[in-house]
C-alpha positions as CSV (number, residue, x, y, z in Angstrom):
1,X,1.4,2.0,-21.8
2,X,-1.8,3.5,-21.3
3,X,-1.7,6.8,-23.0
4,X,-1.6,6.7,-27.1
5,X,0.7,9.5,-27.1
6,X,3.0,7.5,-25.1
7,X,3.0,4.8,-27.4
8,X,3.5,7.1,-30.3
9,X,6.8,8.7,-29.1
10,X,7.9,5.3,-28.4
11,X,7.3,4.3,-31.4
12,X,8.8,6.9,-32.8
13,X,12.2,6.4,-31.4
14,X,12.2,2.3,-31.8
15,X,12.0,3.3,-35.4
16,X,15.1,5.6,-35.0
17,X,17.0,3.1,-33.4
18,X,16.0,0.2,-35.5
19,X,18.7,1.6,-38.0
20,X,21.6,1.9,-35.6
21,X,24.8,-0.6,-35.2
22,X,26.0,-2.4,-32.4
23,X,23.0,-2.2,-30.5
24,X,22.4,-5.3,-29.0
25,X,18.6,-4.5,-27.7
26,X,16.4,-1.6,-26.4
27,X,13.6,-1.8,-23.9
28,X,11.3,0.6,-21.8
29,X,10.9,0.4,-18.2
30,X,9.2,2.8,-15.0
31,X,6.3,3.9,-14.2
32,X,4.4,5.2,-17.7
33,X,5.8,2.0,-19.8
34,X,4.2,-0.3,-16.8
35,X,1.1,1.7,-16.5
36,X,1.8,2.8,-13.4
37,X,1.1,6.8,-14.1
38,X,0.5,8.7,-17.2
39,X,2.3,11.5,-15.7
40,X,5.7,10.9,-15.4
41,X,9.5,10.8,-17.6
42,X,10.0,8.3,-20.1
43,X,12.4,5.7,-19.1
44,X,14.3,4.1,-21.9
45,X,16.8,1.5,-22.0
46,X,19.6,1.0,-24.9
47,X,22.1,-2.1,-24.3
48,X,24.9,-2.0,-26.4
49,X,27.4,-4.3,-28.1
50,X,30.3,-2.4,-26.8
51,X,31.3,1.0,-25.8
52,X,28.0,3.3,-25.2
53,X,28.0,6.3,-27.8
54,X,30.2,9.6,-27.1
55,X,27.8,11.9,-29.2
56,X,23.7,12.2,-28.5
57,X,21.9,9.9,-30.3
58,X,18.1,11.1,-30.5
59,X,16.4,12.7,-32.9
60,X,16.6,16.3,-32.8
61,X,17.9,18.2,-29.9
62,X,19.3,16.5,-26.7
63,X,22.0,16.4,-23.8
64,X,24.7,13.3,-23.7
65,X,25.9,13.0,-20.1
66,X,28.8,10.6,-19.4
67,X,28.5,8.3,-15.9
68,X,31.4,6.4,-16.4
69,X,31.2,3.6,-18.9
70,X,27.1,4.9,-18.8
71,X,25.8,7.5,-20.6
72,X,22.4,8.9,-20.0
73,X,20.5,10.8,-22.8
74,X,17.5,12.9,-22.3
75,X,15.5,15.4,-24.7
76,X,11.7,16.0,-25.1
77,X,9.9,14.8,-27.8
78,X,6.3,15.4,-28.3
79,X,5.0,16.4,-24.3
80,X,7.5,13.7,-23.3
81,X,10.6,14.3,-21.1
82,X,12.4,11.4,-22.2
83,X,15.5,10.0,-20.3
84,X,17.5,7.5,-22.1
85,X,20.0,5.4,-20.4
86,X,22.8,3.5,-22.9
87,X,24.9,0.5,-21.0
88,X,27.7,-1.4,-22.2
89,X,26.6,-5.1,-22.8
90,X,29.4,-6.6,-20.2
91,X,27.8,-4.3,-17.4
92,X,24.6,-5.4,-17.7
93,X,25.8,-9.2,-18.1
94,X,28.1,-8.0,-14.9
95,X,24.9,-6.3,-13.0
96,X,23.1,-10.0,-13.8
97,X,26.3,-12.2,-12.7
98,X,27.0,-10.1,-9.6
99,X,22.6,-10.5,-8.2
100,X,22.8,-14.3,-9.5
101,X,26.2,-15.2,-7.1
102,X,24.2,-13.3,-4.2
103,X,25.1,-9.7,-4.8
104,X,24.0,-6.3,-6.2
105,X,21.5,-5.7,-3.9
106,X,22.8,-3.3,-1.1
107,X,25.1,-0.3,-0.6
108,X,24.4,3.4,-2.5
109,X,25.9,2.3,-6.3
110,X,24.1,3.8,-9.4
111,X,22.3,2.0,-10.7
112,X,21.8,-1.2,-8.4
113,X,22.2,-4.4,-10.2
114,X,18.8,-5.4,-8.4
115,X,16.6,-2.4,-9.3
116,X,18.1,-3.2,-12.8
117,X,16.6,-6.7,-12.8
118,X,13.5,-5.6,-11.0
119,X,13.1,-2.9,-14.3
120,X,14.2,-5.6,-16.8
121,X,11.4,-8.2,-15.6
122,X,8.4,-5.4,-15.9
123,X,9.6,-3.7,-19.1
124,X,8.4,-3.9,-22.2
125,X,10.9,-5.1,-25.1
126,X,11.2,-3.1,-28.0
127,X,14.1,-4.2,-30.1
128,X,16.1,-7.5,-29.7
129,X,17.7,-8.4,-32.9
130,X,19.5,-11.1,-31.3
131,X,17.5,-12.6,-28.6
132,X,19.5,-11.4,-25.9
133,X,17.2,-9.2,-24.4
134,X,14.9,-11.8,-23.8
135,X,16.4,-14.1,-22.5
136,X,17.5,-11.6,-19.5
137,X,14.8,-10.7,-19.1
138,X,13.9,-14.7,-18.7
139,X,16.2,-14.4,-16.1
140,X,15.3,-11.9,-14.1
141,X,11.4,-12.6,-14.1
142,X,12.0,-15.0,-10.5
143,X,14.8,-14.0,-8.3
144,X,17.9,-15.5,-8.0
145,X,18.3,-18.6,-5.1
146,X,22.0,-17.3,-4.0
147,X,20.3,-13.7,-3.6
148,X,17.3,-14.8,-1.7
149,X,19.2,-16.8,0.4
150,X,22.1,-14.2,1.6
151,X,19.0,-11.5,2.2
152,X,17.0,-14.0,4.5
153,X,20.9,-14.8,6.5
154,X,21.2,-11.0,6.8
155,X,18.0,-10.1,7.8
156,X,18.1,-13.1,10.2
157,X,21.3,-12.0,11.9
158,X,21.0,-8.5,11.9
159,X,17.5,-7.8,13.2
160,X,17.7,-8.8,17.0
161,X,21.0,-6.3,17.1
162,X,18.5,-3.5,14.8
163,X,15.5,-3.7,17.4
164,X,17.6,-4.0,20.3
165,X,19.3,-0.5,19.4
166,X,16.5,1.1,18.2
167,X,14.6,0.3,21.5
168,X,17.7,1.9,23.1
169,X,17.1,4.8,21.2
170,X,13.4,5.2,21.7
171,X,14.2,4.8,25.6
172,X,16.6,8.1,25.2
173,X,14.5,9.9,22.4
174,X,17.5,10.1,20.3
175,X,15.6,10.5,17.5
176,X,18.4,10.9,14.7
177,X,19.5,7.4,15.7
178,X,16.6,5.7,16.1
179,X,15.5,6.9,12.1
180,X,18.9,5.9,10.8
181,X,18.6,2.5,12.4
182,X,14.9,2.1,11.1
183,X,16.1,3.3,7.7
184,X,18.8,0.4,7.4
185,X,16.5,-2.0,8.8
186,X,13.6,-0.9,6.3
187,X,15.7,-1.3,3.9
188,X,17.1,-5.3,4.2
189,X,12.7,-5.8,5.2
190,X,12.0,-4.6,1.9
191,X,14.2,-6.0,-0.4
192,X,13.4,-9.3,2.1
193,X,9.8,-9.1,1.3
194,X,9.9,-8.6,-2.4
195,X,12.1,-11.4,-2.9
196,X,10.3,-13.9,-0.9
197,X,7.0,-13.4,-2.9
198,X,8.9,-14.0,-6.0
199,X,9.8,-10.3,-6.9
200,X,12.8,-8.4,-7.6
201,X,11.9,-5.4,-5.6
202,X,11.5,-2.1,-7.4
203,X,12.4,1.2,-7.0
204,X,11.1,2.5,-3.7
205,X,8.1,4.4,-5.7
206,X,4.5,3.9,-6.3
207,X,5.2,0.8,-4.0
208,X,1.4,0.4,-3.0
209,X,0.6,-0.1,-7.0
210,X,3.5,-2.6,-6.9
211,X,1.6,-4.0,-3.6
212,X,-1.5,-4.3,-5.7
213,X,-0.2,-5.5,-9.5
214,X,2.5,-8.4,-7.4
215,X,-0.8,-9.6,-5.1
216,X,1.7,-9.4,-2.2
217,X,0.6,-10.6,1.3
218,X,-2.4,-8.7,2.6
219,X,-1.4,-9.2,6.1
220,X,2.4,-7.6,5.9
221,X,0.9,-5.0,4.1
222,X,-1.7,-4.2,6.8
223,X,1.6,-4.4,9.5
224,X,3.4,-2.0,6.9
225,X,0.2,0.6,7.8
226,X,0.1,0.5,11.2
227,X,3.8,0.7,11.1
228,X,4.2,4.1,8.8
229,X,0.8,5.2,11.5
230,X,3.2,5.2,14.5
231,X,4.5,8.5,16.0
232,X,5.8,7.2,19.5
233,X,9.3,5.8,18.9
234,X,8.4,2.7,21.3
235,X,5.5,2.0,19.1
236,X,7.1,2.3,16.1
237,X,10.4,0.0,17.1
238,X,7.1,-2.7,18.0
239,X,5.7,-2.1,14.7
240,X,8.7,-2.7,12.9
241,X,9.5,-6.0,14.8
242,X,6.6,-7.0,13.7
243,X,7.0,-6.3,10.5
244,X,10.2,-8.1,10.1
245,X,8.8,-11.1,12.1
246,X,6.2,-11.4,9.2
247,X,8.5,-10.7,7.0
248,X,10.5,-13.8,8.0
249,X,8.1,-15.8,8.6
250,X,6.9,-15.7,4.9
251,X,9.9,-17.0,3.7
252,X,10.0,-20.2,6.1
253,X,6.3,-21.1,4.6
């Protein structure tokens, strides 16, 4: 963390927590605990040894809001909006399983199992009584074979049926298409990319500081520039087949 005050309301809260039961470890994650910004929420993790609390559990005032078997807690403490997330043990051992048999990684479910493990590998641990936060976050710090694997077979097989349709759709201006096509496509590249350099990808945010702290490939990030540049829909369906061929490419290296 780069700002003092940061590190103080942590601090402050590890303390709290140090004296609770059934916790079974607490970390912090996003873009203030990895030094990404100064000027954002703080992102705390607790994992717990079973059910997640039905009351708030911060210091002073805050708001409990059930999400399922999750619960996430926020209040602000000292200039810090602070957003506190409490998981049941056997979901996060379930969110690792699922991304380590080739899963978690696509579809719209809160949270995804991979942005999970992406956070995990880049927090920072602040309570682990039992060891069991480190070693997932062991885990979790290269990505998983059976993962990388079904991501390269996707991408593989579903990129010459993408760029086929989305030259279509650049042929007939149908604009709508032709970004919902892109989107999914984007989507399968990125996670694609991240995982061949080694990464879990993160969060789609601050992704050029991710770029920059991961050394990923200088080249694919230049084709990722000239791709975002386009505003013909011809040039940009090149761009992106481009992008994916590079992409691709780096895995087979």
């Amino acid at each position: 963390m780069r700002r003092p005050a940061a590190a103080l309301v942590v601090e402050r809260l590890v303390g709290h927590y140090r004296r609770t039961d059934g916790l079974s470890w607490m970390y912090g994650q996003g873009s203030v605990i990895t030094g990404l910004t100064e000027d954002s929420d703080l992102d705390l993790i607790l994992v717990w040894d079973q059910d997640v609390p039905g009351a708030p559990t911060m210091p002073g005032q805050s708001k409990l809001t059930a999400h399922g078997q999750l619960a996430l807690e926020q209040s602000y403490v000292d200039g810090y909006d602070v957003d506190l997330m409490h998981i049941p043990r056997r979901m996060f051992v379930t969110w690792i399983s699922e991304l380590e048999g080739g899963d978690g990684w696509s579809g719209m479910a809160w949270p995804l199992p991979i942005y999970v493990a992406s956070g995990l590998a880049e927090s920072e641990l602040l309570l682990d009584p039992t060891g069991l936060g480190t070693e997932y976050r062991t885990r979790v710090q290269t990505p998983a074979a059976p993962v990388v694997a079904k991501v390269r077979r996707q991408l593989e097989a579903a990129a010459p049926g993408f760029i086929k349709e989305l030259r279509r759709s650049a042929e007939r201006e149908n604009r709508w298409l032709h970004a919902h096509l892109s989107v999914e496509l984007q989507k399968l590249v990125y996670t694609a990319w991240f995982l061949f350099e080694g990464h879990y990808p993160p969060f789609p945010k601050y992704l050029p500081q991710w770029y920059e702290r991961f050394g990923m490939n200088r080249e694919i990030q230049r084709l990722e520039a000239t791709y975002w540049a386009c505003r013909d829909l011809t040039e940009g369906t090149a761009a992106l087949e481009s992008l994916t061929a590079a992409v691709l490419n780096l895995h087979d290296r």
